[in-house]
C-alpha positions in Angstrom: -118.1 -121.3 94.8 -116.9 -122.0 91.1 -113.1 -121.1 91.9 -110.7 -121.8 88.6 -107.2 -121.9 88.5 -105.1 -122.2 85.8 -101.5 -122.0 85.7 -98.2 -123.6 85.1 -95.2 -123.9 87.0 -91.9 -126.3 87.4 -93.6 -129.5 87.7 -95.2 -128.8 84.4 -93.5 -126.9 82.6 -89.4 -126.4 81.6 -87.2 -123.6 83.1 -87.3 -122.6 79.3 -90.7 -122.0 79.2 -91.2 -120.4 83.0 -88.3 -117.7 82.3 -90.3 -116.7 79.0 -93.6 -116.7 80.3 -92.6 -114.3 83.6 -94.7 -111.8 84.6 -93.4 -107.9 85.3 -95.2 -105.7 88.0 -97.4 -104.4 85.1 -98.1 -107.2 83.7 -99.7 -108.5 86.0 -101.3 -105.5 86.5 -102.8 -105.7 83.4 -103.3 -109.4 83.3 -105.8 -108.7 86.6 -107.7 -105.7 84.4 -108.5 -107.8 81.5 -109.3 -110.9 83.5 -112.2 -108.9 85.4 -113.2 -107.2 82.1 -113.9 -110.4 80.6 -117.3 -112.4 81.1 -116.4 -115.6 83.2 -115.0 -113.5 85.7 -115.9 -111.8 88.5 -112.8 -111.5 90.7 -109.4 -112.3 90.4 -105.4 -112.3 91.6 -102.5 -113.6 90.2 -99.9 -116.0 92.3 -96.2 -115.3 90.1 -93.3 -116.4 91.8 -89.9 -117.7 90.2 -91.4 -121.1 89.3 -95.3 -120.7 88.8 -97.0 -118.3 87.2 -101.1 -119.3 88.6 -104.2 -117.0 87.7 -107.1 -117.6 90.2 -110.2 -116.2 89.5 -114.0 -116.8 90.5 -115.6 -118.0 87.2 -119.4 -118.6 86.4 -118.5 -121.4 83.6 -116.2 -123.5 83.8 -115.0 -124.0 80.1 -115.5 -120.8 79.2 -113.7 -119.4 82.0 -110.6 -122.2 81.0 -110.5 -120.6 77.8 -110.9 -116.9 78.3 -108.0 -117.8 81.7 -105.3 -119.1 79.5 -105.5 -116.8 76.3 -105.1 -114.1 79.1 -102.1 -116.2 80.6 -100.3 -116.3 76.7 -101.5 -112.8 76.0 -99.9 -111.2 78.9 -96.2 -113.7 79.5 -95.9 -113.3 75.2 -95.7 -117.2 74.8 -98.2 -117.9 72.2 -101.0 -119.8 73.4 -100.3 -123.1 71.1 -97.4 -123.1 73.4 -98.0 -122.5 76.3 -101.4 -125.1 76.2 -99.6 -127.8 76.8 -98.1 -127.1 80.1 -101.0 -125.7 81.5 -103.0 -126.9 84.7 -106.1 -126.7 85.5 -107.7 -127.0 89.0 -111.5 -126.5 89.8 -113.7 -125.7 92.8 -112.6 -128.2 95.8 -109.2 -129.2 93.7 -108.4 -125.3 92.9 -108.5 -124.8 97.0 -106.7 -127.8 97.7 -103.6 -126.7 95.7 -103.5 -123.8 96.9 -103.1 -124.9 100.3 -100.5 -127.3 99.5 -98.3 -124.7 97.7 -99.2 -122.7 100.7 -97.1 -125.0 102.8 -94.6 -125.6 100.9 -95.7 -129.6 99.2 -95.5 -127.9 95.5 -92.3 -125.9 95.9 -88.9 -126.8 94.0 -87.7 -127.7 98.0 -90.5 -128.7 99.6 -91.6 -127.0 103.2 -90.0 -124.0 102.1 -92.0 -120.6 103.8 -90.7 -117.9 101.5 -93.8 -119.1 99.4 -96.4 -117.7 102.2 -94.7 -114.3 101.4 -95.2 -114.6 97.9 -99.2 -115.8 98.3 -99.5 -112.9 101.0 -98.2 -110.4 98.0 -100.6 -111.6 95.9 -103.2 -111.3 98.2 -102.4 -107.5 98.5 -102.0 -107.3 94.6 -105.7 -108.2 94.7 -106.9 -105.9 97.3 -105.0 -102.9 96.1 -106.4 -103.6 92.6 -110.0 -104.4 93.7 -110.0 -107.3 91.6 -110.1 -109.5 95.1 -113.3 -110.0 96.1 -115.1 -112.4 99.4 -114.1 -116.0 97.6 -110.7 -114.4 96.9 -110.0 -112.9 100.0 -111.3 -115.6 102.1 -109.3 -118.0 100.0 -106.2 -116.6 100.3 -106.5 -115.3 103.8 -107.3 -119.2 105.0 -103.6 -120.2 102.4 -101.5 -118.3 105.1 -103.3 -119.6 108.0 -102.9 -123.6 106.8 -99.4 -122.8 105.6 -98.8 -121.1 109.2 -100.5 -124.2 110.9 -98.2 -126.8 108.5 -95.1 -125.4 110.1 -96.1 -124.9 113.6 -97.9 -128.2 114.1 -95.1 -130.2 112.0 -91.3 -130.7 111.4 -92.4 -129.4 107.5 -89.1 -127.3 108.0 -87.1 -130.3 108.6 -88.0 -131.9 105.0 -86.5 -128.9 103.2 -84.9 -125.5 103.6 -85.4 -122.2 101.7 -84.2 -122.0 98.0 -81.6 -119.8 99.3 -80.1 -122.2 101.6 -80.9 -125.1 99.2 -79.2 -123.7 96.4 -76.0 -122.7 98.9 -75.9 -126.4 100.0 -75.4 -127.1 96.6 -73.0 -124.8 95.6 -70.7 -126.6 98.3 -71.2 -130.3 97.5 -71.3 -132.0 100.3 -69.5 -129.7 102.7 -71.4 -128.0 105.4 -72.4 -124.9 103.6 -71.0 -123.3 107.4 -67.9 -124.6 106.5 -67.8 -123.8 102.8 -68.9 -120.4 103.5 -66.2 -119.4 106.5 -64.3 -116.6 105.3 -65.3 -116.1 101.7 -66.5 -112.9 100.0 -69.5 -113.1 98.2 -71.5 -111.0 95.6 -74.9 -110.3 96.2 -76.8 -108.8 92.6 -80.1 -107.0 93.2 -81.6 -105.7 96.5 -85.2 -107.1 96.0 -86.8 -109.6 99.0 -84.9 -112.7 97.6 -81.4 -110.9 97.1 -82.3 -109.8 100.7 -82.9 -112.9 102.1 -79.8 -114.2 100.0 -77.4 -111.8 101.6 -78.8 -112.5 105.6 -78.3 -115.9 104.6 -74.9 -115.7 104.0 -74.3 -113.3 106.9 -75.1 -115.9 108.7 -73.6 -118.8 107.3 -70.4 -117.2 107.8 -69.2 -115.3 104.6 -66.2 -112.4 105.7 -67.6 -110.0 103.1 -70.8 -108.9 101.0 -70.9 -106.5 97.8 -74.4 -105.5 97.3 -74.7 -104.4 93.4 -78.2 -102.7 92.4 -79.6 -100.5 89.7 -80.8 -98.5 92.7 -78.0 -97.4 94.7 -79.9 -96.7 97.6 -81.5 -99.8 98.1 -78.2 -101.1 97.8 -76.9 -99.2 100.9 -79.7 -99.8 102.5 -79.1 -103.8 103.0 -75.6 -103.1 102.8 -76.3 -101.1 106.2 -78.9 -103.8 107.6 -76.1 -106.3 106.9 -73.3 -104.1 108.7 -75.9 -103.9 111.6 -77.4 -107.6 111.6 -74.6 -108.8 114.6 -73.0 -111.4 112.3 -69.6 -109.4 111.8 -69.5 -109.4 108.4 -68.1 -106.5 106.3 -71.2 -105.2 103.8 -70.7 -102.4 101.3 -72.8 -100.9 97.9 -71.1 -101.1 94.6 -72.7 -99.6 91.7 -73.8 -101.9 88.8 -70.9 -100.8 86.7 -68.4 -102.3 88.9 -69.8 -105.6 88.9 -67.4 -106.6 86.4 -64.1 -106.3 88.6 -65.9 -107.1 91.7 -66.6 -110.3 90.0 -62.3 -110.6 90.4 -62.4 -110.4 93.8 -65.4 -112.5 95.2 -65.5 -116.2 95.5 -69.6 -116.5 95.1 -72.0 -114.3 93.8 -76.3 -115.1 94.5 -78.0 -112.9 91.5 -82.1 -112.4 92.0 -83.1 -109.2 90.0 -86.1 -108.3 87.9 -84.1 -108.1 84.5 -85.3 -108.9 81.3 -81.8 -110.3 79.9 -78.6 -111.7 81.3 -76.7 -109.8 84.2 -73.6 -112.1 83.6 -72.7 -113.1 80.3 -70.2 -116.1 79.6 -67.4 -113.9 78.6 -67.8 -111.7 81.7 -67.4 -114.6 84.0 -64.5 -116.3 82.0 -62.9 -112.8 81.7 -63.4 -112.5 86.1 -61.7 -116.2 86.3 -59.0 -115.1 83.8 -57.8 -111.9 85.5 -58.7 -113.2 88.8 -56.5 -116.0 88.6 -53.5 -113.9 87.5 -54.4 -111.3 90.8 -54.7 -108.7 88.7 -59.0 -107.0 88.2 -59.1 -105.6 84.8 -59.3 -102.2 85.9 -55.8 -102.5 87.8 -54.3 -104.5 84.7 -54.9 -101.5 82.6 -53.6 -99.1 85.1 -50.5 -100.8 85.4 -50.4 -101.2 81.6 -50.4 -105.2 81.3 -50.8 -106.4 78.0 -54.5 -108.4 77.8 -55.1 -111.8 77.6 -55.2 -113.4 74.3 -59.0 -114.5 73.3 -59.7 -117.1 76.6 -61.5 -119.1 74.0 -59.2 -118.9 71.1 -55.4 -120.4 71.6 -52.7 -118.2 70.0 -51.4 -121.6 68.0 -54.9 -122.9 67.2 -55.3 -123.3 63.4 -58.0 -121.2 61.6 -59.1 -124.0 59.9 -59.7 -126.1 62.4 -61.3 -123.7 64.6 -63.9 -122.7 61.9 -64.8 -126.2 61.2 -65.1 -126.6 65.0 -67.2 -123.6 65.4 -69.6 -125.1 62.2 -69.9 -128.3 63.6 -70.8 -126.5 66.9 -74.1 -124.3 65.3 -74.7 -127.6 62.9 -75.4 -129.2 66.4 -77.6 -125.9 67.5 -75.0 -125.3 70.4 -73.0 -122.0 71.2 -69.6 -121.9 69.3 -67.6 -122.7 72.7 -67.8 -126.1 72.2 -65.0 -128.7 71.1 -61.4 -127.6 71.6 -62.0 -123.6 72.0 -63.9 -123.7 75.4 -63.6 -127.4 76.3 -61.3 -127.5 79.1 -62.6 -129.9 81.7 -64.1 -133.0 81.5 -64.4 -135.9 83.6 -61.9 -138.1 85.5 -62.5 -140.9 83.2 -62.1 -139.4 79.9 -59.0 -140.5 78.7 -60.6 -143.8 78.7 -63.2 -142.6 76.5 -60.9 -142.3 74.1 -59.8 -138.2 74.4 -56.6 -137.9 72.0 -56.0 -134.8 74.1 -55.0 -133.6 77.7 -57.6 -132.5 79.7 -55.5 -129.4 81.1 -57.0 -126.9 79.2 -55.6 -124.2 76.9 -52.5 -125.5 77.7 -52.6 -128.9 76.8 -53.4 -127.9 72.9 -50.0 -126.2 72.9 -47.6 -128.1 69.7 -51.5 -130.3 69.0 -51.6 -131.0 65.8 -54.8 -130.1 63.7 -55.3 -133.5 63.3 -55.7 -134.5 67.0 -57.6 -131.2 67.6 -60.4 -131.7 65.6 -60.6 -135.4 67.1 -60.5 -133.0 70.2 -63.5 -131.0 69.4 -65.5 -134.5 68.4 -65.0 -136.0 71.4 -65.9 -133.5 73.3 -68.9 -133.0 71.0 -69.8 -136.5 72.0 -69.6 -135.6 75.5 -71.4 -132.8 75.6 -74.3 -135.0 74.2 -73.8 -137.9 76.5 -74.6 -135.1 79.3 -77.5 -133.3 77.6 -78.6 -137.0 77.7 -78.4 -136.8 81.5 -80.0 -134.7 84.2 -78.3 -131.1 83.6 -76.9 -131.2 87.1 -74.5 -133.9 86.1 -72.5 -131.4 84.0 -72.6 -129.1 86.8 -71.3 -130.9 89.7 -68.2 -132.5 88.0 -65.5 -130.8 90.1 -65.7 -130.5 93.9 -66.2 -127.4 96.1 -62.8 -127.3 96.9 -61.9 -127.1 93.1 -64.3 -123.7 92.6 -63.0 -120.5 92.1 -66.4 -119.0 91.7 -69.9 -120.3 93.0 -72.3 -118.8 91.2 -76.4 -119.3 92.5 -78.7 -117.8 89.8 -82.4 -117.6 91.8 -83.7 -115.1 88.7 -86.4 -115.8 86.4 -86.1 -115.0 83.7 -82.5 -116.3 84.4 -79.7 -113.4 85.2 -76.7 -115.5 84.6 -75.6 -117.2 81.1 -76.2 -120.9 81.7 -72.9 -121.4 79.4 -71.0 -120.4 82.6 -70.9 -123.9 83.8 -68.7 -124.9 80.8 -65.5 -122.9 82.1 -63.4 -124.3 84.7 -63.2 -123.4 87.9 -66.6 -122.3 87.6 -69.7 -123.7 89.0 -73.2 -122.6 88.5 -76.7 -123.2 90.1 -79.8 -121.9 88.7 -83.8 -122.9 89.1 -83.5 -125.6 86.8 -80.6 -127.7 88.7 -82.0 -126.9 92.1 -85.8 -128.2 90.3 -83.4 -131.3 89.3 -81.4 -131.8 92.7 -84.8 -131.2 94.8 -86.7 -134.0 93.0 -83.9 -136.0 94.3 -84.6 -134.9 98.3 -85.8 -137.5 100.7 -89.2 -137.1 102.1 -89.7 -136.5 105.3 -92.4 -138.4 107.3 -93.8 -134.9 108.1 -94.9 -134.4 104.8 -98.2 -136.5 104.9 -99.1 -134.8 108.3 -98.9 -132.0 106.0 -101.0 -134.1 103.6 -102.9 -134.6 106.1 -103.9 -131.1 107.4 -104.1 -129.7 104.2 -106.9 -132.5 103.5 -108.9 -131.0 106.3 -108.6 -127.2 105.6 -109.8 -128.3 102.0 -112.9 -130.1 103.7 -113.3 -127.5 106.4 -112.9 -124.1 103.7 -115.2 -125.6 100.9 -118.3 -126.7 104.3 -118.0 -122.6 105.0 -118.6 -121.8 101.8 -121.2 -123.8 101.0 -123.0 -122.6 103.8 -122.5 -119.2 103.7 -123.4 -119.3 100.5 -127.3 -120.2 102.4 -127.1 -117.9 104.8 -128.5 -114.9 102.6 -131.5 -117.1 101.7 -131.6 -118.1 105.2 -131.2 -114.5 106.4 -134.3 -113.0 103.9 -136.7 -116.1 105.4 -136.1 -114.7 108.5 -136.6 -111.0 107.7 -139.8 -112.2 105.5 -141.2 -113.9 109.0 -140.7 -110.8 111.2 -142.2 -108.7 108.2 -145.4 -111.2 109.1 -145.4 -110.8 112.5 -145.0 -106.8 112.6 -148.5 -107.1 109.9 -150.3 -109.3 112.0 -149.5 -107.5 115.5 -150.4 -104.7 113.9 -154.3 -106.2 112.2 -155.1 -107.1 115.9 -154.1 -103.6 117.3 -156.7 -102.6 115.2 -158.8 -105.5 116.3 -158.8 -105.3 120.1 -157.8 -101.9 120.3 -158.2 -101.6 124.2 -155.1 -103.9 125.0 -152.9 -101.9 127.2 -149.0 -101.9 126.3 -147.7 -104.5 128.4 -150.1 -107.0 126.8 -149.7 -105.9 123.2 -146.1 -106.9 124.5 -146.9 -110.2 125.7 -149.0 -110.6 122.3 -146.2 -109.8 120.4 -143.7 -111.5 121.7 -145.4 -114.7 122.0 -146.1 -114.4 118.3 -142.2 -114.0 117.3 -141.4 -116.9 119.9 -144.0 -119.5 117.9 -142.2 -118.4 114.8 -138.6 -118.6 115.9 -139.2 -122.1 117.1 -140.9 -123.1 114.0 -137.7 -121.6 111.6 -135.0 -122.9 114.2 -134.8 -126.4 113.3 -135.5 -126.4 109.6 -132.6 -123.2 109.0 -130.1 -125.1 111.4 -130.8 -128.2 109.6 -130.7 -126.8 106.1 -127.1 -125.3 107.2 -126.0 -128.1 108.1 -127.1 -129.9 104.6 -125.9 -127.2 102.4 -122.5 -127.4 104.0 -121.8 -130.7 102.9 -120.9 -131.7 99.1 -123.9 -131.0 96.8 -125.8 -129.1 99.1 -125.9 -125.8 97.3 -129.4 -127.0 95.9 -130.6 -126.3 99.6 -130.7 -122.3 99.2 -132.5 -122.8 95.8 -135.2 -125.2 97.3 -135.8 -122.9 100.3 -136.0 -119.4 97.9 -139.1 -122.3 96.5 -140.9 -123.4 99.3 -141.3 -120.2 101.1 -141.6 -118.2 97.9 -138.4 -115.8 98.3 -137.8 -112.8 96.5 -134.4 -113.4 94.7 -133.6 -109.8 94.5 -134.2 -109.9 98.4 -131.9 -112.9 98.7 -129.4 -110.3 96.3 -129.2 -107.6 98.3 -128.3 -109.6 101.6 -125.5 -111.2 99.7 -124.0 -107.8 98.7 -124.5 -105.8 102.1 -122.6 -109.3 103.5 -119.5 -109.0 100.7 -119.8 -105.4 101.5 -119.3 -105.4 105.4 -116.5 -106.3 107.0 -118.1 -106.8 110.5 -119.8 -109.4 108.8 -116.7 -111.2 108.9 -116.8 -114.1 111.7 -113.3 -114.8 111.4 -111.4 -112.6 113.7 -108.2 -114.6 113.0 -108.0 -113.1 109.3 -104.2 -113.0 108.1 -103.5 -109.2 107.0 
């Protein structure tokens, strides 16, 4: 076995770097047809969830195969490969199998114990087979990942130490408040219709929500979880919305869970301060224009707000490489202590710049300049947990990658976001449970237990041609003393020649058992080449078993084998 993997994923690498270095359907597709077509290789899948991107692949040298793995991995996400080296892993043979198995049961995940990630290693699995880039060391690899991840949550409380990103991310959209609670009566938005978005939407069917909107560029998938909602026995309301009314249903909802496979933001900033803006009057923008209602003046730019000022605000917001909604203009909540800081204005938004002199506003904008560094200087979740559940108007939970909602969301009030990167923050935070090391503690014995079977069925093909060369050498000699004493009668040519296959059974029997049992255990893969030695093996023989063994299934002793 000479498994490589080489990867990157949340614990290694910033949400930054994991949104840009995603993987579409074809992509990965591709990545799998150049990693075979290139020399280390000789069978490959790709793991590519919404925080790891992980190329496994069977490899017959080790550096070369490190190389030829990650200029694929650059080639095929479009991060250039001086950038994307540096938050790489690599895992080899024994520790390429062992992480496997723990992300299998959830110890790598962003919450740990979470199952979706069995779904996720089964799909890659499939990718594999489909593409025929999969091959025994693959398959059985995989296939054993679902069983230990199976065996961690059956034989442990490995649920009990974390929940499912969906429910994760809903606990903290409601801060403290059971999410039941939280959830009781609220409509919510559901963007996409993929297997996260899915799970998203049963989830808050049965937390409780009144009402879901199910928005996808396929309508018909859309309808079709908006049916499996209507029918799921949780009494909530489910409908379809087309994409193009995302925009006033955002008016309407109090939280919205967004998972699809865009390449660039499904919310933008202005969309979500323009729902919060007509929201808050009652009015969607649709039914403002129908009833002829004058529009809002610019939500970032006060009627009475000096140009000036607002243009030296909005340089000294890209001198500081930051979106020009800082200072002032987008400002408009801040934390219960900041008048003690030394804020020369209200913190009641908009409002309180009304009669401000220019003066006082550009102290404004600094100060809230300095804030906004202070909190960069912080874990991100800090800036997003300032108000309380009860202070929300809209809960937004971002599970895309590459991200589907504008991050500058969090800014506006009455607005709170989470995304990957604050539930990668909050999680690291997360008690662990005693359950975890069993977990440790199984996944430890799968390693030991998956890496003896392949050592020694990587002898049995030597094993199996000593055994066909010995019957070869019992049918030759039977047949010299046919011609030797031809007047035996068949039942003691029988006896002759079953005698003869009995001495040489009992002569291979220990020395084969034994020789398993060496080349199962850490360095014994010299056993097969020593025995191809002493008994003078053909290795084209030895070959040939090998392949008819990859190549039939019934050779397969496993009947438990995940599908």
């Amino acid at each position: 076995m000479s498994l490589l993997v080489v990867g990157l994923s949340h614990r290694s690498a910033p949400v930054s770097v994991l949104e840009r270095a995603s993987l579409s359907a074809d992509a990965k597709t591709k990545l799998l047809h150049d990693t075979l077509a290139a020399e280390p290789a000789t069978e490959a899948t790709v793991l590519a969830t919404c925080n790891r991107i992980e190329l496994y692949a069977d490899v017959d040298k080790f550096h070369a195969g490190v190389a030829e793995l990650s200029t694929l991995l650059a080639q095929h996400s479009g991060v250039a490969l001086e950038e994307l080296t540096p938050y790489l892993y690599v895992h080899y043979e024994d520790r390429a199998v062992h992480h496997l198995f723990s992300v299998a049961c959830g110890l790598d995940s962003m919450v740990v114990g979470e199952g979706q990630i069995l779904g996720q290693i089964k799909d890659a699995l499939a990718l594999g087979q489909e593409l025929h880039s999969a091959g025994r060391l693959i398959n059985d690899l995989f296939q054993q990942a679902l069983r230990v991840g199976k065996r961690a949550h059956s034989e442990t409380g490995i649920d009990r130490a974390g929940q499912s990103l969906v429910t994760f991310g809903l606990e903290q959209l409601a801060v403290g408040t059971p999410v039941a609670e939280w959830a009781r009566g609220k409509r919510a938005l559901v963007i996409g219709a993929g297997s996260m978005s899915s799970l998203a939407a049963a989830t808050l069917a049965r937390v409780g929500v009144a009402e879901i909107a199910v928005a996808n560029r396929t309508a018909e998938r859309a309808e079709r979880l908006a049916e499996i909602l209507v029918a799921s026995g949780t009494g909530v309301t489910a409908l379809a919305i087309p994409m193009a009314e995302v925009a006033d249903e955002l008016t309407r909802v109090d939280v919205v869970v967004s998972c699809t496979g865009a390449t660039g933001l499904v919310l933008t900033a202005d969309d979500v301060l323009a729902a919060v803006s007509w929201g808050a009057a009652g009015l969607a923008p649709a039914e403002r224009q129908e009833r002829g209602a004058a529009p809002d003046p610019a939500p970032h730019t006060p009627a009475d707000l000096d140009a000036d000022v607002l243009a030296r605000l909005v340089a000294a917001a890209e001198a500081g490489g930051r979106l020009a909604d800082a200072g002032a203009a987008r400002t408009i909540s801040a934390p219960a202590d900041a008048e003690a800081d030394g804020c020369p204005v209200g913190l009641d938004g908009r409002s309180a710049l009304t009669g401000v002199d220019a003066n006082s506003l550009e102290l404004h904008g600094t100060w809230a300049d300095q804030g906004e560094a202070a909190a960069q200087r912080q874990p991100r979740r800090s800036a997003r947990t300032q108000a309380h559940a009860t202070d929300v108007r809209l809960a937004l939970l971002d599970l895309a990658m590459p991200r589907d909602i504008d991050g500058a969301v969090h800014r506006i009030p009455g607005v709170r976001l989470v995304d990957i990167e604050s539930l990668a923050e909050a999680s690291a935070d997360a008690p662990m449970a005693a359950d975890v090391d069993a977990v440790r503690g199984i996944v430890a014995q799968e390693v030991a237990a998956f890496g003896a079977a392949q050592r020694a069925a990587h002898i049995t093909p030597t094993v199996v041609a000593l055994r066909a060369m010995a019957a070869e050498v019992v049918a030759m000699e039977v047949a010299r003393l046919d011609g030797r004493l031809p007047d035996l009668d068949e039942r003691q040519r029988a006896e002759v020649t079953q005698t003869v296959r009995r001495v040489v059974d009992k002569l291979l029997h220990a020395p084969t058992v034994r020789v398993k049992q060496l080349a199962s255990e850490p360095g014994g893969a010299g056993y097969a080449d020593a025995l191809r030695e002493l008994f003078d093996l053909d290795p084209q023989t030895v070959a040939s078993v090998s392949r008819a063994d990859a190549a039939d299934p019934k050779n397969d002793d496993d009947p438990g084998r995940a599908s």
